[in-house]
ROLUMNU-823965 format. One line per 10 residues: their letters; for each residue x, y, z of N, C-alpha, C. Coordinates in steps of 0.001 Angstrom, whole numbers. Example, Ala and Ser with C-alpha at 12.3 -4.5 7.8 and 13.67 -1.06 7.14 Angstrom:
BEGIN
AS = 13190:-5690:7800:12300:-4500:7800:13200:-3300:7800  12850:-2250:7080:13670:-1060:7140:12900:30:7870
This chain:
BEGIN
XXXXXXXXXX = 49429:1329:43976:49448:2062:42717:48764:1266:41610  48840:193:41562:48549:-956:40779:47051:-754:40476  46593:-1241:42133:45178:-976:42045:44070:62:41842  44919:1268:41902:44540:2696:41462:44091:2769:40043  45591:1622:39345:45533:2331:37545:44474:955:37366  44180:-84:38045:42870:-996:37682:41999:-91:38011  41282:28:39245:40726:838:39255:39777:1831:38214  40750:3143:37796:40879:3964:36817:40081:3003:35479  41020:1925:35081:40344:1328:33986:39043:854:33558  38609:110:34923:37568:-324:35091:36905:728:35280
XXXXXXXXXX = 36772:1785:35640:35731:2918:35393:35535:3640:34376  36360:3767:33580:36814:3952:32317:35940:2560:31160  36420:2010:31047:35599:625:30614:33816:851:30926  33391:1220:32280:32561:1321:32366:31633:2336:32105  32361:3473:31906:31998:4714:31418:32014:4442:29883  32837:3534:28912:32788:3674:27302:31606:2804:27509  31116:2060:28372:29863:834:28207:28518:2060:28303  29035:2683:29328:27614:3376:29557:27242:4421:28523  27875:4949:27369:28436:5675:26790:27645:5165:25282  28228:4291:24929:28018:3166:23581:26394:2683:24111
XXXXXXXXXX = 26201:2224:24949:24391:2269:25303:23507:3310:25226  24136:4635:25743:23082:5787:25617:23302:5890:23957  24402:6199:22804:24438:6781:22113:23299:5504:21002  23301:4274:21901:22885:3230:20880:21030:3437:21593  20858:3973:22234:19172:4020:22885:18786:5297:21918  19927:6304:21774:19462:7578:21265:19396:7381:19782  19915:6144:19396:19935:6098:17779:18368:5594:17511  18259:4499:18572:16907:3552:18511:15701:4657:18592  15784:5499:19206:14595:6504:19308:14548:7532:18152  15935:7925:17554:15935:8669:16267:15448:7922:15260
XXXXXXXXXX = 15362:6639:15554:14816:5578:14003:13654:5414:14313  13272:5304:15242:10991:5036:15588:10707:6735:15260  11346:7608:15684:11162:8831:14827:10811:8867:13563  11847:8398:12826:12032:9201:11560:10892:7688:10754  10820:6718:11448:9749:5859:10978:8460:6203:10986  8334:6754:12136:6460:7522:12781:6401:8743:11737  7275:9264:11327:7033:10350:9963:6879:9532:8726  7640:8647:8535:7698:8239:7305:6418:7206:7001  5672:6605:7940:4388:5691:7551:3376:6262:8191  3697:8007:8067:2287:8480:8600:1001:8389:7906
XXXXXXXXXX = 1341:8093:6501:104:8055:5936:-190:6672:5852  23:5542:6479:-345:4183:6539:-1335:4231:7804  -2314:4283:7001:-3610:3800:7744:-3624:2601:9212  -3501:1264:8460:-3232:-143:9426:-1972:-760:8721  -1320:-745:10403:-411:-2017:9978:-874:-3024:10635  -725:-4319:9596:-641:-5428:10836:525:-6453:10197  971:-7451:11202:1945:-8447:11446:1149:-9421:11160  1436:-10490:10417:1016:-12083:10007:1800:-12888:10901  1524:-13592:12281:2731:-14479:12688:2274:-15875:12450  3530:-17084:12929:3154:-18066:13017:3985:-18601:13995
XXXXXXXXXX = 3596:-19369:14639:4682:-20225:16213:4718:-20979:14941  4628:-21564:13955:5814:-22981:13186:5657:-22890:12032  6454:-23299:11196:6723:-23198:10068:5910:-24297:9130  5502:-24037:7862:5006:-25141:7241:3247:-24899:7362  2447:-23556:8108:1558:-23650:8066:688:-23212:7045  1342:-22127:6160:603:-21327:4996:626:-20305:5451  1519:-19933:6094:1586:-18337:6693:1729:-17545:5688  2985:-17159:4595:3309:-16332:3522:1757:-16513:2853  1150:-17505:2700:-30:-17870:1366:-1227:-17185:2567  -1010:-17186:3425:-2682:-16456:3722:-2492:-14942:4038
XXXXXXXXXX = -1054:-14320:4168:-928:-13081:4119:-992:-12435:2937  -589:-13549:1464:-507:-13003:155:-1904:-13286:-568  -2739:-13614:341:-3848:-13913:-364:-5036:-12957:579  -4202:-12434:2002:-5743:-11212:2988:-4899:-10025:1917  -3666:-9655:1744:-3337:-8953:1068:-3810:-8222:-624  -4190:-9577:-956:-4427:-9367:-2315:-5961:-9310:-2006  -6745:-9591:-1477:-8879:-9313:-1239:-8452:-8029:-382  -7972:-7599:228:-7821:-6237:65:-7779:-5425:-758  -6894:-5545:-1713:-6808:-5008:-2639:-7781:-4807:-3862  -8614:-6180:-4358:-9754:-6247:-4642:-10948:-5419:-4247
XXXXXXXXXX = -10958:-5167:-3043:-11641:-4512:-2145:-11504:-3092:-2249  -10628:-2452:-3612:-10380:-1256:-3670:-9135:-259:-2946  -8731:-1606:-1918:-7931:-414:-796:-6146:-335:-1428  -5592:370:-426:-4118:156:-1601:-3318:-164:-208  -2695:-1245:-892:-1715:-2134:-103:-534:-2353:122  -86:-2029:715:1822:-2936:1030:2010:-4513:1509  2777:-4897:993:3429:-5997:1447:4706:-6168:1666  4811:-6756:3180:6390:-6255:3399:6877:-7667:3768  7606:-8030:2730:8507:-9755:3504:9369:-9597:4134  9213:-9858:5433:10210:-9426:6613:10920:-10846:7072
XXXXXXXXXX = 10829:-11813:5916:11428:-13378:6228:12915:-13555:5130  14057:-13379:6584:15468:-12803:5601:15953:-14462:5229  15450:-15671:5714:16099:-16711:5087:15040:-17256:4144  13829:-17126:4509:13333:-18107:3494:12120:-17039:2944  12544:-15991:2215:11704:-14824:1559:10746:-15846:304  9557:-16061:439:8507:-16603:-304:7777:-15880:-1023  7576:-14619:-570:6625:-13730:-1323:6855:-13305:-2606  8164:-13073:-3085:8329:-12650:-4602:7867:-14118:-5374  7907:-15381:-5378:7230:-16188:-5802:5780:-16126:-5662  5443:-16300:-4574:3746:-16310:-4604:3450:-15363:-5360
XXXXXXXXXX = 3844:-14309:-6072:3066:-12831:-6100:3299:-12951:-7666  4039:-14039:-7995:5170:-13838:-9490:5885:-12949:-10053  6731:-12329:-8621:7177:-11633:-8970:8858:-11190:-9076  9258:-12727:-8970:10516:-12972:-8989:11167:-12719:-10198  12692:-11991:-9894:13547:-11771:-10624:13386:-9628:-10727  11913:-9256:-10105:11333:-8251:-10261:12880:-7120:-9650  13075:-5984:-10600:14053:-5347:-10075:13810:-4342:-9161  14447:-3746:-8155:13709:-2660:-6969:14416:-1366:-7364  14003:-540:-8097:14443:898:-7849:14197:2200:-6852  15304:2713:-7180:15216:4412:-6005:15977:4911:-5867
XXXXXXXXXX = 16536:5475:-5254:17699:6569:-5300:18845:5837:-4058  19797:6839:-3774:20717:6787:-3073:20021:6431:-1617  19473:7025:-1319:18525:7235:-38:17059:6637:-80  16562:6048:-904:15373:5692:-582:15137:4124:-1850  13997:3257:-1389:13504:2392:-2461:12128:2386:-2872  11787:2356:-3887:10315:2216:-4028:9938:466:-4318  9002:247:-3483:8351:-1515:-3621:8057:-1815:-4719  7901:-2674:-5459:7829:-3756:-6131:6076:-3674:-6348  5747:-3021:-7983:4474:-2957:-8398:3749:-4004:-8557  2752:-4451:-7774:1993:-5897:-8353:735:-5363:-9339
XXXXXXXXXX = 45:-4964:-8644:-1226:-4157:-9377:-1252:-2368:-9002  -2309:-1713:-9367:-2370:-395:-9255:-2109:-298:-8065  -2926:-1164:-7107:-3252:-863:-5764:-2266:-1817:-4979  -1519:-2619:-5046:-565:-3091:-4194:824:-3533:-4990  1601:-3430:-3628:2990:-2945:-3925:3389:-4166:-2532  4693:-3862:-3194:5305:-5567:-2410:7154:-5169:-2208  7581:-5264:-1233:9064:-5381:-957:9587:-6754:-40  10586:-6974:-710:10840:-8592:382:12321:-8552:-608  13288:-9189:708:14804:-9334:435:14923:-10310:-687  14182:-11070:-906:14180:-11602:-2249:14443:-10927:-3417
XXXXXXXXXX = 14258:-9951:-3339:14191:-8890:-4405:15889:-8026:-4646  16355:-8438:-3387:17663:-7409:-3220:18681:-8494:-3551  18291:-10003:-3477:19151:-11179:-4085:19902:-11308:-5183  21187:-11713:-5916:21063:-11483:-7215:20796:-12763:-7524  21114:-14340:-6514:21192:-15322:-6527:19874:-16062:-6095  18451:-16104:-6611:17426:-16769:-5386:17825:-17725:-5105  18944:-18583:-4971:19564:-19903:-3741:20433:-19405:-3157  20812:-18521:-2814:21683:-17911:-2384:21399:-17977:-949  21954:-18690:33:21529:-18677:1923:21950:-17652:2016  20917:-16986:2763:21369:-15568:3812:21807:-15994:4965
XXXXXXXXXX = 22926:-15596:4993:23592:-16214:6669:24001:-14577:7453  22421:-14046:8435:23118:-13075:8948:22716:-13166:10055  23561:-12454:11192:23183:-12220:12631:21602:-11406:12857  21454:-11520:14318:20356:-10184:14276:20448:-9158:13981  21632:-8234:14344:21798:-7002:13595:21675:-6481:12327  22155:-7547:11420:22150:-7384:10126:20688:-7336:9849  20030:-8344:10466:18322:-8754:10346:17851:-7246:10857  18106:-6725:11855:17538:-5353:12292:17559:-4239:11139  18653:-3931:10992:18892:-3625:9949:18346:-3659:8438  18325:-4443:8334:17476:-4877:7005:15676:-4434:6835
XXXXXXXXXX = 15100:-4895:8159:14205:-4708:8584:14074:-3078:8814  14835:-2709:9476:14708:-645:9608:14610:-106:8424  15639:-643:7023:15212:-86:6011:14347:-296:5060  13774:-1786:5375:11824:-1726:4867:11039:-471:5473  11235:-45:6737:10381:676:7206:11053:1785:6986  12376:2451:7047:12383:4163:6751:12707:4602:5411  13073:3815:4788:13921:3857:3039:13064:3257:1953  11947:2559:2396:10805:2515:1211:9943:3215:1287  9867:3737:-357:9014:4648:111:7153:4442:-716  6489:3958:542:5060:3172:681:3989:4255:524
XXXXXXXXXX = 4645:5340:959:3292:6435:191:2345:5994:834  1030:6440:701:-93:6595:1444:-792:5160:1315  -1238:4856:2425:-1294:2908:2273:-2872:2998:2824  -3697:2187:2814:-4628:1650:3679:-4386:570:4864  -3440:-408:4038:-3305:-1287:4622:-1562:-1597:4429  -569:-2101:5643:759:-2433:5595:426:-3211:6203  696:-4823:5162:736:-6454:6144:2320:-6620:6091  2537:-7047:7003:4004:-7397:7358:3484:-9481:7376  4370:-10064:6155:4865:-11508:6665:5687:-11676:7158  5672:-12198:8565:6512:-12376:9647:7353:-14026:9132
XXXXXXXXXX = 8660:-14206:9180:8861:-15685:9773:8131:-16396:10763  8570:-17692:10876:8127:-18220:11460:8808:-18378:13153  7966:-18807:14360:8599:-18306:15589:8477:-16921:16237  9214:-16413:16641:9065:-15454:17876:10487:-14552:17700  11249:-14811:16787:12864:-14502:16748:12843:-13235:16128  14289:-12568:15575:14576:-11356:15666:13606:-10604:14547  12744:-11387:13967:12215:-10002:12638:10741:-9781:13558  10023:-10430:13777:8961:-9617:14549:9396:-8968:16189  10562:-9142:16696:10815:-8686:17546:11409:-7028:17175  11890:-7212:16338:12547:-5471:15296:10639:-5101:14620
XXXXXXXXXX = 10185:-5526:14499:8760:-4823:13916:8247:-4405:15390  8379:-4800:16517:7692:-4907:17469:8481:-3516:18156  9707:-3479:18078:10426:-2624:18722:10624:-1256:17908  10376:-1228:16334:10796:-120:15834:9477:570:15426  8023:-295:15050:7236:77:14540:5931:698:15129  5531:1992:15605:4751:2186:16440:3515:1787:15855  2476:2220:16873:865:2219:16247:285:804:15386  829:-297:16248:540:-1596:15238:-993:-1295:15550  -1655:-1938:14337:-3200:-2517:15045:-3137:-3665:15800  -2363:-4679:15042:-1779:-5200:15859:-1632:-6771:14393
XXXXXXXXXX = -1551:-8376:15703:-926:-8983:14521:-2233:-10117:14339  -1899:-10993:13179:-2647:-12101:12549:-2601:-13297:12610  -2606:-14570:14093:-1707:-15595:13645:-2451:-16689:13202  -1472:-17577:12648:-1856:-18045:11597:-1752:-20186:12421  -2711:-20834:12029:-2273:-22102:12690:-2821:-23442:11907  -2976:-24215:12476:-3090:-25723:11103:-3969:-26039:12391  -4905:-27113:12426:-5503:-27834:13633:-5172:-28843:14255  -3613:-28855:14182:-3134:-30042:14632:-1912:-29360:16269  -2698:-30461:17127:-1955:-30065:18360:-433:-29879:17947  269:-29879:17280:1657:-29583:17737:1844:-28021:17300
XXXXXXXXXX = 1319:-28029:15988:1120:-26493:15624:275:-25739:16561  -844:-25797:16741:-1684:-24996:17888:-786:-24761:19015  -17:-26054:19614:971:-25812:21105:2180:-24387:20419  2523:-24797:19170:3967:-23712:19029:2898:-22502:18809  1867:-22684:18541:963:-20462:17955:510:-19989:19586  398:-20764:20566:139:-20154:21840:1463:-19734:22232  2399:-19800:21963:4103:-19129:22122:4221:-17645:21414  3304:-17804:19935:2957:-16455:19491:2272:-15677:20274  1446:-15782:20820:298:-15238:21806:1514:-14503:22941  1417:-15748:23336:2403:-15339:24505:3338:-14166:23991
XXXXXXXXXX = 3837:-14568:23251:4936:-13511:22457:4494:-11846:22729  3538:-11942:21481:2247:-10655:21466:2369:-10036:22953  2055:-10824:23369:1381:-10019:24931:2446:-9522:25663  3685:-10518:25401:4795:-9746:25996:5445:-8531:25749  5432:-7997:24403:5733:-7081:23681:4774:-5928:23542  3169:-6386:24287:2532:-5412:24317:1600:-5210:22748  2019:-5785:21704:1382:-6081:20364:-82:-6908:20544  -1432:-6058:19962:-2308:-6818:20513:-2752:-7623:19221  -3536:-9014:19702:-3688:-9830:18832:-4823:-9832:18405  -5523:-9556:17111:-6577:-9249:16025:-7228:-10676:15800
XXXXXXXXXX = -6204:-11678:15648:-6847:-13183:16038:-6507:-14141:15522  -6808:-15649:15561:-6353:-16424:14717:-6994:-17164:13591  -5951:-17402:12561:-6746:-18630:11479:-6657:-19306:11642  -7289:-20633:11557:-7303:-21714:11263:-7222:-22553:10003  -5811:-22581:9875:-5237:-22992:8141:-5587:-24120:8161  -5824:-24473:6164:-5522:-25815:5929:-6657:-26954:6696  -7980:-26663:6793:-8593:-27120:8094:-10017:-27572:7169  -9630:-28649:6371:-10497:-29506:5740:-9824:-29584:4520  -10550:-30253:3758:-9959:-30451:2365:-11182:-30304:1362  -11252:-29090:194:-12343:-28917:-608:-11987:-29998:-2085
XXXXXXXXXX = -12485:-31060:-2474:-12955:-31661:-3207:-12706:-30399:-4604  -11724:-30986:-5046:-11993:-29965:-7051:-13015:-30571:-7318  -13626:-32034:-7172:-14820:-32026:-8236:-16410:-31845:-7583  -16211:-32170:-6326:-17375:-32125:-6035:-18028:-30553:-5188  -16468:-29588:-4532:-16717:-28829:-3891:-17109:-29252:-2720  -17350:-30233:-1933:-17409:-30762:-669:-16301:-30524:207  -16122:-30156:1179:-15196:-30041:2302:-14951:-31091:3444  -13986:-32246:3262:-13776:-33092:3554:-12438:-33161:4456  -12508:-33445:6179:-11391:-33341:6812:-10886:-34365:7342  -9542:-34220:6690:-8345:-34906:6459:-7803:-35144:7827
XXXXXXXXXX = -7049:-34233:8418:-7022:-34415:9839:-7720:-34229:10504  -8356:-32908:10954:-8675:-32811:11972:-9467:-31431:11717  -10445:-30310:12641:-10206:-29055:12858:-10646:-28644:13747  -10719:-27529:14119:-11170:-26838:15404:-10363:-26628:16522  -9059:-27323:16238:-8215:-26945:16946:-7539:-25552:17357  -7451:-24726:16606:-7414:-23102:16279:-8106:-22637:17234  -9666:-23113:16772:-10857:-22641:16875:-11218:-22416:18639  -10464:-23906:19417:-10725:-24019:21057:-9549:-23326:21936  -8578:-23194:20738:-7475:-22779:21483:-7290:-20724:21705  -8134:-20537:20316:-8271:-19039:20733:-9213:-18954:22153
XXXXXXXXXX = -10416:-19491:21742:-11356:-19532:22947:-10605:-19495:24466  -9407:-20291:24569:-8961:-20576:25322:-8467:-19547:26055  -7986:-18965:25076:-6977:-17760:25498:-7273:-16200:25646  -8816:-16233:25522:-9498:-15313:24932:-9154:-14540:24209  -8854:-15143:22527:-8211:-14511:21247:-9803:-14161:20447  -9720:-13617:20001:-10761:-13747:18608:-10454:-14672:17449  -11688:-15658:17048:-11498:-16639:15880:-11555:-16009:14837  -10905:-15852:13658:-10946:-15145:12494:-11609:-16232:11467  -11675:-17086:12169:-12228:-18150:10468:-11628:-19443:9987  -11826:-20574:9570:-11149:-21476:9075:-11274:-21401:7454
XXXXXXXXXX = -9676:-21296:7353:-9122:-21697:5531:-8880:-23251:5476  -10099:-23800:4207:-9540:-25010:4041:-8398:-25046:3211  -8146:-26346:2761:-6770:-26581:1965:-7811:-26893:279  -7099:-26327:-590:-7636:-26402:-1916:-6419:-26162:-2792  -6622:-27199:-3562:-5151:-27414:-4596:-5558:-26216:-5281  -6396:-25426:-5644:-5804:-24929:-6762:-5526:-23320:-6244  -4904:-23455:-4755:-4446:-22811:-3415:-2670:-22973:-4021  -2376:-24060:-3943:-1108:-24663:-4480:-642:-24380:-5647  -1755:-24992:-7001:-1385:-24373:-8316:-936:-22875:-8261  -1595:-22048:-7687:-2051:-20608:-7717:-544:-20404:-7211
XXXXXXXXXX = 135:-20638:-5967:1162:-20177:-5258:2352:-20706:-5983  2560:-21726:-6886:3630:-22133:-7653:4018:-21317:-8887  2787:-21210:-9119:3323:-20517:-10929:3085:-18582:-10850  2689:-18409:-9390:2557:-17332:-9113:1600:-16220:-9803  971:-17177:-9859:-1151:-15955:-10194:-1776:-15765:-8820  -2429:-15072:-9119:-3403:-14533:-7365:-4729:-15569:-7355  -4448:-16350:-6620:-5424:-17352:-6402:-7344:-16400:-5826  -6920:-15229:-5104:-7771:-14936:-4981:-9086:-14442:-6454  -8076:-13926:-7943:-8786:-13110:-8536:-8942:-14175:-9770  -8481:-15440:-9596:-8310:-16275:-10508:-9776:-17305:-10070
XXXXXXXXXX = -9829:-17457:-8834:-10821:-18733:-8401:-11717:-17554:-7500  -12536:-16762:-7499:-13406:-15559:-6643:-14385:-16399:-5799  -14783:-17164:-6612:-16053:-17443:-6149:-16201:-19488:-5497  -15259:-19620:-5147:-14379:-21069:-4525:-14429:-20720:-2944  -15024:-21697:-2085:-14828:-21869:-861:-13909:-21436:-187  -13010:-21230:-697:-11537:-21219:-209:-11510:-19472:-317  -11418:-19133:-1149:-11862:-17306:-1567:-12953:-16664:-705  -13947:-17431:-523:-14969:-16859:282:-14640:-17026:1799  -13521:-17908:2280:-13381:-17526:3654:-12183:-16727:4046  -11170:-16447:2656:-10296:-14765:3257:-11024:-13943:3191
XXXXXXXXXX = -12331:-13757:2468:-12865:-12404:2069:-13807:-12367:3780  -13973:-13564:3970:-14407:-13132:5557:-14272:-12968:6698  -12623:-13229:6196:-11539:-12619:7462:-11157:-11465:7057  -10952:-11016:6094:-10780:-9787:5456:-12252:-8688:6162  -13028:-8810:5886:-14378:-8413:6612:-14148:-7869:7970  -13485:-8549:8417:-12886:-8644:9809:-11348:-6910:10179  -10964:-7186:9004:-9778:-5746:8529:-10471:-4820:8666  -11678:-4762:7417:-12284:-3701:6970:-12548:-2664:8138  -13177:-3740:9229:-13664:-2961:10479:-13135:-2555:11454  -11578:-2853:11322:-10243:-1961:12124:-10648:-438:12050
XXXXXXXXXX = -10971:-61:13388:-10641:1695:13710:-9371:1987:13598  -9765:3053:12587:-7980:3966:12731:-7915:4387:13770  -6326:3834:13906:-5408:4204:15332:-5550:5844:15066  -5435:6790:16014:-4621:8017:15830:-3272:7598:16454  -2518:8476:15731:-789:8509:15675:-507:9714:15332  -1416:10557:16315:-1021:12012:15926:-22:12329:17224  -8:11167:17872:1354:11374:18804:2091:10685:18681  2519:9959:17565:4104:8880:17505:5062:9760:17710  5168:10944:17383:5874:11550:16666:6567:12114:18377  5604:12375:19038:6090:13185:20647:5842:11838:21349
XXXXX = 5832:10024:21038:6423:8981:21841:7799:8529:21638  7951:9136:20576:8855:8359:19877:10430:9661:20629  10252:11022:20855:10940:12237:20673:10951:12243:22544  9983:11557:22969:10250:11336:24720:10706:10048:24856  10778:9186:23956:11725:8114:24624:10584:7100:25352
């Protein structure tokens, strides 16, 4: 009798498991739904990654972001980095308040043409540690993508954290029709070893990779304008080759790269015509010539599961 009412339980148990999974697969497909409607008019998305931290990842997404924009096109920026959100600084746009309704938010105005959302913004404290699980991170992340409302975009750059962990894995899983992502690297073997983990990443998830930079990869002289390297470069440069990535370009390092990102002015519209400006605008070059995806079927991938 005993083993009857175990039994019973354990099938029971296994039936609320199987139960709580379908109703949690059927939620996941109602949210890439109601997402594939809601960024139908977003032209390109792409993802900024980095395998390590410390490379200039936030600063070269807030700076292809902003020569876009220059470029006439109209932009989103989405900070999808829930502990260490950088972008409302770079952009100067901290303390900036986020309005919208019950149901929806509108981003954070930088210029006519680009618009900016990042949890920084939802802070009341900027020292304040975010201490949350992945869920919460999922979460957070679902309502950048179904509850802001981004309106008709050219371009949606997503700054990824740094690594492979839960926020580009929730962009990867909720967001259809990527073009795909941007990664970002320094020329020094330890960084190059952690951005082939990005790669790897990419490919596992099926996200295709548009290519890499090569950050920080000389040093431009304020007085003389000479480009002088400090460590090293080309490391980026052998390791896409390697992998058969596409090279997007080397960004040197230029202080007034630094000035620009501290006091929060757009280094791009402040210094135009600086070495450093002329090689996002030629990775940017590189955007321009993204074919629009059609995504006139998210809508019946997303509704078949």
């Amino acid at each position: 009798m005993m083993d009857k009412q175990n039994s019973d339980n354990s099938t029971k148990a296994n039936n609320d498991e199987v139960e709580k999974h379908r109703q949690s697969m059927g939620k996941a497909f109602s949210d890439k739904h109601i997402i594939a409607e809601k960024l139908a008019g977003v032209k390109h998305r792409i993802m900024v990654l980095s395998g390590k931290g410390g490379v200039g990842k936030s600063t070269v997404a807030v700076n292809l972001a902003t020569a876009l924009a220059m470029e006439g096109k109209k932009v989103g920026l989405m900070d999808i980095d829930i502990h260490g959100p950088s972008i409302p600084k770079l952009m100067g746009l901290e303390g900036s308040p986020v309005d919208g309704t019950e149901t929806s938010l509108n981003p954070v105005k930088k210029d006519n043409n680009l618009f900016v959302m990042s949890v920084g913004f939802l802070m009341q404290n900027k020292d304040e540690a975010v201490i949350w699980r992945g869920p919460l991170k999922y979460s957070i992340i679902k309502q950048f993508l179904r509850d802001v409302e981004w309106g008709e975009l050219d371009y949606l750059i997503i700054d990824s954290p740094p690594g492979t962990g839960d926020e580009p894995l929730s962009i990867a899983q909720l967001l259809t029709g990527i073009d795909g992502a941007i990664v970002v690297t320094t020329p020094q073997d330890l960084a190059v070893d952690d951005v082939r983990k990005s790669i790897t990443f990419c490919r596992t998830v099926k996200l295709p990779v548009l290519g890499v930079i090569e950050n920080m990869s000389g040093f431009v002289c304020p007085h003389c304008g000479k480009i002088t390297e400090l460590f090293k470069s080309g490391g980026g440069e052998a390791m896409a080759a390697e992998m058969g990535i596409p090279f997007l370009g080397r960004i040197p390092i230029d202080p007034k790269v630094v000035e620009s990102s501290d006091i929060g002015i757009s280094f791009m519209k402040h210094y135009p015509k600086s070495k450093t400006a002329e090689s996002f605008r030629n990775v940017v070059k590189t955007m321009l010539e993204l074919p629009e995806i059609s995504r006139s079927s998210d809508k019946e991938k997303t509704s078949k599961g």
